[in-house]
C-alpha positions in Angstrom: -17.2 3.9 31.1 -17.4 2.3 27.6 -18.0 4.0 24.7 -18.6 1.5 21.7 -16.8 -1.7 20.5 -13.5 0.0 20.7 -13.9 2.7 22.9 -13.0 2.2 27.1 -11.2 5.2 29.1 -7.6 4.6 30.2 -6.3 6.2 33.3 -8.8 9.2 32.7 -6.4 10.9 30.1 -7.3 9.3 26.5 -10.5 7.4 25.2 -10.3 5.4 22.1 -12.9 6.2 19.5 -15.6 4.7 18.1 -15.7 6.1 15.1 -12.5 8.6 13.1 -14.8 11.5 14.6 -15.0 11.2 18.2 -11.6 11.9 19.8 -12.3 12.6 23.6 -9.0 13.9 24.6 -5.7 15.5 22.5 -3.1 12.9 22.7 -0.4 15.9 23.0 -1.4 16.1 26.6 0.1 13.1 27.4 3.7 14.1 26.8 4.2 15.9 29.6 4.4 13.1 32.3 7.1 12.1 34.0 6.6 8.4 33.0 4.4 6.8 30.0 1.1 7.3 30.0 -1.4 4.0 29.3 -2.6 6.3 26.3 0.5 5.7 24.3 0.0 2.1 24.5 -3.1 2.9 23.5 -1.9 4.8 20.7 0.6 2.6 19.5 -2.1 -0.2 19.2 -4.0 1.8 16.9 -1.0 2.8 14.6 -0.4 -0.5 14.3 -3.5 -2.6 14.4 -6.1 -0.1 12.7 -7.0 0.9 9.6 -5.2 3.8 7.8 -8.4 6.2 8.3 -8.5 5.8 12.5 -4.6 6.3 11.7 -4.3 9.1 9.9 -7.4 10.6 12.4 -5.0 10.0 15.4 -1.7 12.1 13.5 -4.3 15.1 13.1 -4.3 15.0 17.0 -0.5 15.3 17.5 0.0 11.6 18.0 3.3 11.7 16.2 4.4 14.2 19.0 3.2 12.2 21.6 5.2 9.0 20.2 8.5 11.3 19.6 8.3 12.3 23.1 8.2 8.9 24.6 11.4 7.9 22.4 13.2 9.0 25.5 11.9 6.0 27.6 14.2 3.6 28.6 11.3 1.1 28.8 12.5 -1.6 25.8 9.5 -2.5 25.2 7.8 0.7 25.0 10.6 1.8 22.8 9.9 -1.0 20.0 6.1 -0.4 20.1 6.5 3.1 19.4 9.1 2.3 16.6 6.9 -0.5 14.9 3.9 2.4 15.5 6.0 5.3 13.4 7.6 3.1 11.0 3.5 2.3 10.0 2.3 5.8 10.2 5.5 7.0 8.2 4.4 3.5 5.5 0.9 4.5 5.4 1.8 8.5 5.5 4.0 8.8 2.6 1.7 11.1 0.7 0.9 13.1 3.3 4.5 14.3 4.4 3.9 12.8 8.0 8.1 12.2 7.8 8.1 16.0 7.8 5.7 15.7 11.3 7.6 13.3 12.5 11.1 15.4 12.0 9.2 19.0 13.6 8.6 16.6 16.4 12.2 16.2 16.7 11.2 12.9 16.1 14.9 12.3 13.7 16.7 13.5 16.6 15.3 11.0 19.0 15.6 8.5 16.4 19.4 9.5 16.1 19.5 9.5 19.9 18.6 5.4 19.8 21.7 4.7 17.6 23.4 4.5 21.0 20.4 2.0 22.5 22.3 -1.2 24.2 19.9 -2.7 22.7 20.7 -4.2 19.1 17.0 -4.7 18.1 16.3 -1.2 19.2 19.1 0.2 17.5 18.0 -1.9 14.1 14.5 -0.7 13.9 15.6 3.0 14.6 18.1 2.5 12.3 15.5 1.0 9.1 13.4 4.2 10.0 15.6 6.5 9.5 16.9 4.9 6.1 13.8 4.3 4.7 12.0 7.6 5.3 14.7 10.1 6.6 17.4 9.2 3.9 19.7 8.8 6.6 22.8 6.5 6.1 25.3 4.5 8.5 28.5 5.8 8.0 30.4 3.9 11.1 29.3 5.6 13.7 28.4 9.0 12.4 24.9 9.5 10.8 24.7 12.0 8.0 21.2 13.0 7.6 21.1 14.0 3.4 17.2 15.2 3.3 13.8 14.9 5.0 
């Protein structure tokens, strides 16, 4: 089932658009499986290899609570594309208070939550997020969190 130059199905729960107007399914309904869903692959390629306008089109579907949610994986590579995927919505959302959406989706909490990642590069990239758009500073191993 194709639907355009971009659009194909993925495991009958998301379809990538065409256009910023045709959304076929909320992306929030992929939070609430047991594993990752294909669709936040999905997402995370369009929040980071799109243009701002598909972008912002996909945060006004809850994508930001479906990344949030999928912090929890303990799939490494899942984990940096959804970090390289927030860190460009939160670039390309400044204006728009999408660190806000991202902290209601207990998003700062999960990105806390990675400080204690075994992984270093994990724990970098959450780290840079949270100091560039969370003022949130390293202070050994405690985080103080100073505004959103």
């Amino acid at each position: 089932m194709r639907f355009g130059r971009l659009g194909r199905k993925v495991s009958g729960e998301f379809v990538i658009f065409s256009s910023p107007s045709k959304l076929i399914q909320h992306p929030s309904h992929i939070t609430h499986s047991p594993r990752p869903s294909p669709a936040v692959y999905v997402i995370c390629n369009i929040c980071t290899n799109s243009v701002p306008s598909f972008i912002h089109f996909c945060v006004e579907f809850d994508s930001i609570l479906a990344l949030t949610t999928n912090l929890k994986s303990s799939d490494k590579p899942l984990t940096l594309t959804i970090l390289s995927a927030l860190s460009n919505i939160l670039s390309i959302g400044k204006d728009k208070n999408y660190a806000i959406m991202v902290d209601e989706a207990d998003g700062v909490e999960a990105l806390e939550k990675l400080q204690e990642h075994e992984d270093e590069e994990v724990y970098m990239k959450a780290l840079r997020i949270l100091e560039k758009y969370f003022n949130v500073e390293e202070v050994g191993f405690v985080f103080l969190s100073l505004s959103v």
